[in-house]
N, C-alpha and C positions, 0 to 999 in steps of 0.2 A: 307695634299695635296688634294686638290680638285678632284674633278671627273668629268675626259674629256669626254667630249658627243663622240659619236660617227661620227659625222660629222667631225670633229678634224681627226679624225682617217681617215676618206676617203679623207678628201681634202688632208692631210701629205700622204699619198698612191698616191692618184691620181699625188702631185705633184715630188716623187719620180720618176714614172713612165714617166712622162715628162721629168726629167730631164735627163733619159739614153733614153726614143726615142729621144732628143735632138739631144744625144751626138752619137749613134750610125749613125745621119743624118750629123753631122761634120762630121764625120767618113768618108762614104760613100763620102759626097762631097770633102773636102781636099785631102780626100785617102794617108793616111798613111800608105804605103806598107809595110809589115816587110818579108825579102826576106833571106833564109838563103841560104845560101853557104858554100863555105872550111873555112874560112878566119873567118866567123862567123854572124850575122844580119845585113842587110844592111837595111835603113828607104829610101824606096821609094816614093818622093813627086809626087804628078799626078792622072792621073787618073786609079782607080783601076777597070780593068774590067775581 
């Protein structure tokens, strides 16, 4: 097995890290609410403020 530079290692990190500030930015924009009650989760579409 060869031996990964370290560069390898930061760009796979760096691009990890992208991929959940991504998705925490769906998040936030879409806003998928998760709203509990009696009944049990409800998934609220809109805006989450």
């Amino acid at each position: 097995m060869p031996q990964l530079s370290p560069l390898f290692w930061i760009f796979s990190f760096s691009m990890i890290i992208l991929l959940l500030v991504s998705m925490i930015i769906f998040y936030y924009l879409f806003g998928f609410c998760l709203h509990k009650n009696n009944k049990g989760v409800i998934i609220n579409m809109g805006w989450c403020w």
